[in-house]
Structures are given as C-alpha cells and as structure tokens.
DRENMARZA-976532 format. One record per atom (N, C-alpha, C): residue in one letter; y, x, z. Coordinates in steps of 0.05 Angstrom, whole numbers, padded with zeros to 5 digits, always signed. Example, Ala and Ser with C-alpha at 12.3 -4.5 7.8 and 13.67 -1.06 7.14 Angstrom:
2
A-00114+00264+00156A-00090+00246+00156A-00066+00264+00156S-00045+00257+00142S-00021+00273+00143S+00001+00258+00157
END
This chain:
213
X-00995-00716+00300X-01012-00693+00302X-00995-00668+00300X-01008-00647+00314X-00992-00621+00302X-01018-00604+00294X-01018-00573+00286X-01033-00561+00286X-01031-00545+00308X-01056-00537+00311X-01066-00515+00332X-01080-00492+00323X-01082-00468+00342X-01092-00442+00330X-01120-00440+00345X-01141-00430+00336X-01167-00428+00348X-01167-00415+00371X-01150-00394+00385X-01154-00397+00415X-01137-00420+00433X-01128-00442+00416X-01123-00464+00444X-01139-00487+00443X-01161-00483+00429X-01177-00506+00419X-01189-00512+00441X-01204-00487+00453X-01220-00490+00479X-01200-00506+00506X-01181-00500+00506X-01165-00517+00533X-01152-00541+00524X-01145-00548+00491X-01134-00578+00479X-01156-00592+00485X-01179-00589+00475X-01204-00599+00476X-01210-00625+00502X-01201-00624+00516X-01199-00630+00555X-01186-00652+00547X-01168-00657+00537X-01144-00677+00541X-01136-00693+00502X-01146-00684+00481X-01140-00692+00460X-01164-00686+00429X-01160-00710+00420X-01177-00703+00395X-01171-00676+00377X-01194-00659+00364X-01184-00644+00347X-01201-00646+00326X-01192-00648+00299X-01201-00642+00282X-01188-00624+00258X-01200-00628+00220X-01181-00613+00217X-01172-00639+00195X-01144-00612+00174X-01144-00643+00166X-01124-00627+00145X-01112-00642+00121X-01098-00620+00098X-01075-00630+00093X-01049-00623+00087X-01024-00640+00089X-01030-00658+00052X-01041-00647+00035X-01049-00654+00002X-01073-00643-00003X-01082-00655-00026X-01113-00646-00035X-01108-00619-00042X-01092-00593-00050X-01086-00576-00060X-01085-00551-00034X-01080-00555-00014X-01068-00549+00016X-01101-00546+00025X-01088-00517+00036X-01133-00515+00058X-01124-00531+00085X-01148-00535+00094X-01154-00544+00122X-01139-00539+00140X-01133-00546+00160X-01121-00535+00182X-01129-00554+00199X-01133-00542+00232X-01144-00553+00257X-01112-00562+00273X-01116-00590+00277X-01104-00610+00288X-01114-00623+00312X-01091-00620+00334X-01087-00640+00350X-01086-00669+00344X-01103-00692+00355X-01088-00718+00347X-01071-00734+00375X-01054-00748+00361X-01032-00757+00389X-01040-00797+00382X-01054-00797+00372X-01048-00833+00361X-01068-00840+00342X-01070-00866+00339X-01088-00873+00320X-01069-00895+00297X-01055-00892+00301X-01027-00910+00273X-01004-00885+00269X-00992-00893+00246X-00968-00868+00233X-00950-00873+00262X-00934-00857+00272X-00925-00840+00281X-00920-00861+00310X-00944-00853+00316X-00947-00861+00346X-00956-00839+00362X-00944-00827+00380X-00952-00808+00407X-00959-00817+00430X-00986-00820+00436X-00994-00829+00468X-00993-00808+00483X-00991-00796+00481X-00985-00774+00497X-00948-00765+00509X-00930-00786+00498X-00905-00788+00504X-00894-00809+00516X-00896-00811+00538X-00886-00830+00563X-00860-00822+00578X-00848-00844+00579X-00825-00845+00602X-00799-00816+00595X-00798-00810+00569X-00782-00794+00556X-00793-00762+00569X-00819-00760+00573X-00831-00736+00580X-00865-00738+00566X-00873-00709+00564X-00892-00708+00553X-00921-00707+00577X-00940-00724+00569X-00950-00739+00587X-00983-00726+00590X-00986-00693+00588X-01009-00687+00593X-01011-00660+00600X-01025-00648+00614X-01033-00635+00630X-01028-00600+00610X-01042-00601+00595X-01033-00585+00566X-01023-00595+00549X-01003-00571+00540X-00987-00581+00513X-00994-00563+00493X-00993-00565+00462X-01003-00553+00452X-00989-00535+00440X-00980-00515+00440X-00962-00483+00426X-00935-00499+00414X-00952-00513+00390X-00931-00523+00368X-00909-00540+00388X-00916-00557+00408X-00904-00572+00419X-00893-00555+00443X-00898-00541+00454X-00880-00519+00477X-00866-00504+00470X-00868-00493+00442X-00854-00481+00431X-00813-00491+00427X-00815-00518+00422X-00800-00527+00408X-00775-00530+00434X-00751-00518+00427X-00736-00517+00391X-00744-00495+00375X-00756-00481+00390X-00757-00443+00377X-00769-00444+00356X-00772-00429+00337X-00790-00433+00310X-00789-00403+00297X-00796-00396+00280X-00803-00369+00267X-00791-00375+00230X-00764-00360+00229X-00761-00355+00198X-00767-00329+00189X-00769-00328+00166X-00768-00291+00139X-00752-00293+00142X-00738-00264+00151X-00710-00254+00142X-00705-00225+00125X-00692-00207+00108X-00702-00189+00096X-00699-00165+00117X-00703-00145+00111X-00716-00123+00141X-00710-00094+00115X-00675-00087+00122X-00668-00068+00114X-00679-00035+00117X-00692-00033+00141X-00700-00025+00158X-00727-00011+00145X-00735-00023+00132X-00760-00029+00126X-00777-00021+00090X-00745-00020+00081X-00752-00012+00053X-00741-00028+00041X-00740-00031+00010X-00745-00046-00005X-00756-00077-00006X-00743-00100-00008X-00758-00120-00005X-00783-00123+00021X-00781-00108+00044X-00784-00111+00060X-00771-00133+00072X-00794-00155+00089X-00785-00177+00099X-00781-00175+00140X-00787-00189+00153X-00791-00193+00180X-00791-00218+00189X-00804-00228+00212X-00808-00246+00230X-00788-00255+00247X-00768-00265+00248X-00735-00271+00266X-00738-00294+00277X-00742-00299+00303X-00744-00321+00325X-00725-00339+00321X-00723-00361+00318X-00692-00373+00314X-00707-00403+00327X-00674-00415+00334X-00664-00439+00360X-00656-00469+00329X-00672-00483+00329X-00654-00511+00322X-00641-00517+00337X-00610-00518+00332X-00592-00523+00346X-00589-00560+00350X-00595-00570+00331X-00599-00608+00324X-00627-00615+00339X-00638-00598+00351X-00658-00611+00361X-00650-00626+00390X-00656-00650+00395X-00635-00670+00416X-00647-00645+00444X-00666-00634+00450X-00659-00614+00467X-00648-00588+00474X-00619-00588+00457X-00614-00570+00448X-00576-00577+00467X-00570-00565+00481X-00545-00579+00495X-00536-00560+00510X-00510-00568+00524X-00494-00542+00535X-00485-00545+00563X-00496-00577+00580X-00483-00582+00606X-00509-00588+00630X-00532-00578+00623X-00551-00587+00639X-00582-00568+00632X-00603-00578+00641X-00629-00563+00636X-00637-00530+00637X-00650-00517+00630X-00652-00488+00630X-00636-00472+00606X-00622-00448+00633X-00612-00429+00608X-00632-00412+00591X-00606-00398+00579X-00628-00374+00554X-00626-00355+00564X-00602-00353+00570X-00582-00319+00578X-00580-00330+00604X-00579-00303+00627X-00572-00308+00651X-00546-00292+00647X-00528-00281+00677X-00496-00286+00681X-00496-00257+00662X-00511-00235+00659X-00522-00208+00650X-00520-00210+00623X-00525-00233+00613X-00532-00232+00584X-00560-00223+00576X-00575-00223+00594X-00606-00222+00589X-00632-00249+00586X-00643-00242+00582X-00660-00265+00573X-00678-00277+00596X-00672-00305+00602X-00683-00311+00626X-00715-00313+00628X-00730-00323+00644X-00753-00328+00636X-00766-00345+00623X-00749-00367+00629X-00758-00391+00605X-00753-00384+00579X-00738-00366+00572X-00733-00365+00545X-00753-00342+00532X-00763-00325+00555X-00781-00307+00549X-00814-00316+00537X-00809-00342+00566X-00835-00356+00555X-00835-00375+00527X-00808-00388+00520X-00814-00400+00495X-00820-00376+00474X-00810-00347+00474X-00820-00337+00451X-00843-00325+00451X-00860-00327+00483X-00881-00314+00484X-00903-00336+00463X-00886-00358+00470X-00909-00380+00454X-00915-00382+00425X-00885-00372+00411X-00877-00368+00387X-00889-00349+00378X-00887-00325+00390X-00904-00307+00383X-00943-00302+00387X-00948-00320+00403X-00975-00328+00399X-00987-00352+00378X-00975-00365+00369X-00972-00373+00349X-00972-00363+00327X-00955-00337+00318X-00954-00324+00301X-00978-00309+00293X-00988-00297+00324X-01014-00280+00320X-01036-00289+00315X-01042-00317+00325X-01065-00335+00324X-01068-00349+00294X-01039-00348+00278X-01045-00360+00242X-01072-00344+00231X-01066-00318+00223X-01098-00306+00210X-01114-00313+00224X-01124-00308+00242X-01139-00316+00253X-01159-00344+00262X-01142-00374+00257X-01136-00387+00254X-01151-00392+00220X-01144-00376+00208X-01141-00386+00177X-01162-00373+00164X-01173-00348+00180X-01207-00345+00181X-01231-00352+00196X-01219-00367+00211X-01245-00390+00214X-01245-00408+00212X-01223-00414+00189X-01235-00444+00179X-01246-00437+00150X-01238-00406+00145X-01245-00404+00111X-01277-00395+00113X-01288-00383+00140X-01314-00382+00153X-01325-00399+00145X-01313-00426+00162X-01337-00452+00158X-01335-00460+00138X-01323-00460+00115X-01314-00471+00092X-01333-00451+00076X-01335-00434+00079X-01358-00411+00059X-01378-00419+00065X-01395-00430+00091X-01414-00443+00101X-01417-00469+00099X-01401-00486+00082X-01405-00510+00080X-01411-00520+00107X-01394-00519+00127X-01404-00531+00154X-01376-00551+00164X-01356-00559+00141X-01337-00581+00142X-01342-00603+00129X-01338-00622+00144X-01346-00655+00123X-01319-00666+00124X-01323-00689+00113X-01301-00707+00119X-01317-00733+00131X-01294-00739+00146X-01307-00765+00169X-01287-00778+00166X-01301-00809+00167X-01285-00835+00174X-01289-00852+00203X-01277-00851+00216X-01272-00863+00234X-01268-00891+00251X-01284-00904+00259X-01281-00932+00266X-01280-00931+00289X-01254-00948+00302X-01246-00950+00325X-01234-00976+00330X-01259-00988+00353X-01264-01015+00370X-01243-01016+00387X-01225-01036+00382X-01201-01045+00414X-01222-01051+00428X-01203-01065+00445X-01215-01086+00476X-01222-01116+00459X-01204-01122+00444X-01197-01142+00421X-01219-01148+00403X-01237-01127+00399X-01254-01137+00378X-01239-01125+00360X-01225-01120+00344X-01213-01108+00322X-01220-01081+00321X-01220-01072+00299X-01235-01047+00288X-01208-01031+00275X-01212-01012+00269X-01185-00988+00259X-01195-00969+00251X-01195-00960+00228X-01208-00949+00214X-01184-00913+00201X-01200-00891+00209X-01180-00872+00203X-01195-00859+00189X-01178-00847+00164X-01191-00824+00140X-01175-00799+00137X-01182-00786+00126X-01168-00763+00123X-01171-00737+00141X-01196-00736+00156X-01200-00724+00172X-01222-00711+00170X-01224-00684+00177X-01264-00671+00175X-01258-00665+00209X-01280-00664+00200X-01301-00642+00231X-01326-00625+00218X-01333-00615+00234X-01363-00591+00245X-01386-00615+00232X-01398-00609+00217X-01419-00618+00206X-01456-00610+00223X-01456-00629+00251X-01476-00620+00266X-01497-00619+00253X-01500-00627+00229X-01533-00631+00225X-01532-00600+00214X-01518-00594+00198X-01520-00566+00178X-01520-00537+00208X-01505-00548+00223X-01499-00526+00242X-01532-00520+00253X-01545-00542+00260X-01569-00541+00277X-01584-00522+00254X-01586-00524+00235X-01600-00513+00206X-01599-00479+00205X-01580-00477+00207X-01565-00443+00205X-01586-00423+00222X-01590-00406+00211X-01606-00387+00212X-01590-00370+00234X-01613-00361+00251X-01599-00339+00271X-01587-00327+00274X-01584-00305+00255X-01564-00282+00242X-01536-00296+00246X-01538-00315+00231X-01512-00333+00223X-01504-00342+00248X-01512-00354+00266X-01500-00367+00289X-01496-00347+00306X-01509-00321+00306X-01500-00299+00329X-01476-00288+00319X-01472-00288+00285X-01442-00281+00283X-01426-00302+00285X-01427-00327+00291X-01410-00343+00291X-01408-00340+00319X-01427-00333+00342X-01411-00337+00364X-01402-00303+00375X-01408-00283+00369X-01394-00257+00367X-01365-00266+00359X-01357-00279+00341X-01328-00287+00328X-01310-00304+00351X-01323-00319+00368X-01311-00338+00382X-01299-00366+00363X-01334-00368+00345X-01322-00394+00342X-01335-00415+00343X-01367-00406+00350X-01385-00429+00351X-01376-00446+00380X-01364-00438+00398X-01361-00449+00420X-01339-00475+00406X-01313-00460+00396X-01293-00477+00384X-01311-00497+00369X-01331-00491+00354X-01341-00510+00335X-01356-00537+00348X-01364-00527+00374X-01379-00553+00393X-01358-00565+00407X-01340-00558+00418X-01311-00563+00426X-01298-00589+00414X-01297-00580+00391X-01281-00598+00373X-01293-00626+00366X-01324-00612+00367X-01348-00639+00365X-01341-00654+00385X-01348-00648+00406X-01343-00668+00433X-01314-00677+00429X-01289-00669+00428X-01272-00672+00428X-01255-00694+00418X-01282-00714+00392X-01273-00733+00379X-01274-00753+00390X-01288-00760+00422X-01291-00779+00437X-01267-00783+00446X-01242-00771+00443X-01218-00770+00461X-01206-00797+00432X-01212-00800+00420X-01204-00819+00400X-01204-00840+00402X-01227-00853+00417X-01235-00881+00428X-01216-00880+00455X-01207-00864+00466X-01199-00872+00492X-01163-00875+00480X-01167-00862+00455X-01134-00868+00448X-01139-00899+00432X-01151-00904+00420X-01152-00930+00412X-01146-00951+00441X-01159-00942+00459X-01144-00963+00477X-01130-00962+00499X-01121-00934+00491X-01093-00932+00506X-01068-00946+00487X-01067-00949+00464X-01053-00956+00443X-01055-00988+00444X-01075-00993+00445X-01081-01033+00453X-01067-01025+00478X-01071-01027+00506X-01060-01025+00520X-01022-01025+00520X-01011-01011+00519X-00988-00998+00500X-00972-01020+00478X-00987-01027+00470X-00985-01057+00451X-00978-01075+00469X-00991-01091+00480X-01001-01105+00505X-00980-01111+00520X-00968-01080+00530X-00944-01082+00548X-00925-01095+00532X-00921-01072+00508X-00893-01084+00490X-00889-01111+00485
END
C-alpha cells in the first residue's frame, strides 16, 4: 500500500482499492492505496514494470522525496522544503534511461515532472489531513474486516482497515452533507466506498498469480 492525497482519490479509485488505515494505534488515519491482499505482495507489478493505467503520486514520484533543511534565509530556526534524489534507489544509474540535466545544465522535463509530483504531494498533505480529521469529528470512519473468496473456496481475511461508514453518511443532516460536498469530499467519500470492490478482483488476481508460480 502507499498513501494517497484526497485529490487523487477520484482517478485511483478506477483501477485500486482505497481505504484508510494507521501505521500504530497512536498514528491518525491516513487514505491508502491497496496493491495486494498478503504482506508485501504488488499486483499491480508485472514484468519488471508497473502494471496500471494510473500510478499513484507516492509511486511516480520515486526516487524524488522531500527533506527539512534549515532556511538561513529565513530567520532564526527557520526551516524549508529541499527536493532531494535517493541515490540507492535501483533506479537511480548513470548509462541508460531519462536525464535530469540536459547538455545546458537545465532541468529536463522529466525531471520537472517528477518534482511537479513532489510538490503536489506536498500541497495535498493539509489538506489530506483535514478531511480525514472532518470525518473523524463526524464519526463517519469504521473499521472493517474483510473476507475474501478465491476461485478455491478459501477465504482471506484482512484487518486493519476502515472505510466511510454508509449507514451514518445516509443519516447526516443537510447542512452537513452540503458542506461536505462544498469541501470536495463527499464525492471522495462514495469513491472510496465503491472502490473496495477492486479487492475481490485482487484476491483473484493473486490466486491466479499463485497458480502460475
């Protein structure tokens, strides 16, 4: 799984489960992509390429990533946002694939677009982290368990996971749902609902997958 920011929910939605989900009991919510239904399985990674139509920020992003650095500039304990390259990341090399710098020493476009992603990422965290603290003031997150049927007859059972609590949503008073969808999030919130059906189709893409091996 990775996490996602509430404006890619609407176009992940098409192609992958989302729910949310907390790294420890202590840790808030956060909205997740799912790639698998066992520890660290990706169906979505075929033939040493990534195998769907959308990818999700966290995953286009990469190697690029976002550290604090201090921001003299800036005052006192003044921090900043500094784009930076994992160099160890296995796509990370010096005899093949797309440059960074063209012959100018300027920034090509692929590299423009990995930080465009980085940086929407960046903008989409608050944002992101108030509408889940939204539904969480509204009691409109559960936790769900998950049962998931092979071809096999065998059942697979996943925890650790919430979603959109439809019955409470239907409940909510007018006022309330016209600000939820003024916000742009009641759409995300049906989104994500539908979205859990993409779960069953990974359960047997994964039998499948098995199968071959």
């Amino acid at each position: 799984m990775c996490g996602v920011t509430l404006s890619e929910i609407a176009r992940l939605v098409i192609e992958y489960p989302i729910a949310f989900t907390r790294g420890n009991e202590n840790e808030s919510l956060v909205p997740v992509a799912l790639f698998g239904v066992e520890p660290e399985q990706n169906l979505y990674w075929r033939d040493d390429r990534w195998n769907s139509v959308s990818v999700p920020l966290n995953i286009g992003r990469l190697p690029f990533f976002v550290s604090v650095a201090d921001n003299p500039a800036g005052g006192a304990g003044a921090k900043a946002l500094v784009p930076c390259i994992d160099l160890e990341n296995p796509g990370v090399q010096e005899t093949s694939g797309e440059a960074l710098f063209d012959a100018n020493g300027s920034e090509t476009p692929y590299l423009r677009h990995k930080l465009a992603s980085v940086a929407e990422l960046v903008e989409g965290e608050q944002r992101t982290r108030s509408f889940v603290e939204k539904l969480v003031a509204l009691e409109l997150i559960q936790p769900i368990q998950l049962e998931l049927k092979a071809p096999n007859g065998q059942t697979r059972k996943i925890s650790g996971l919430h979603s959109i609590d439809e019955k409470k949503v239907r409940l909510l008073e007018g006022a309330v749902l016209a600000e939820l969808n003024s916000l742009g999030y009641l759409h995300a919130m049906h989104a994500m609902l539908s979205s859990l059906g993409h779960l069953q189709i990974l359960a047997r893409r994964a039998q499948i997958h098995a199968a071959k091996a």
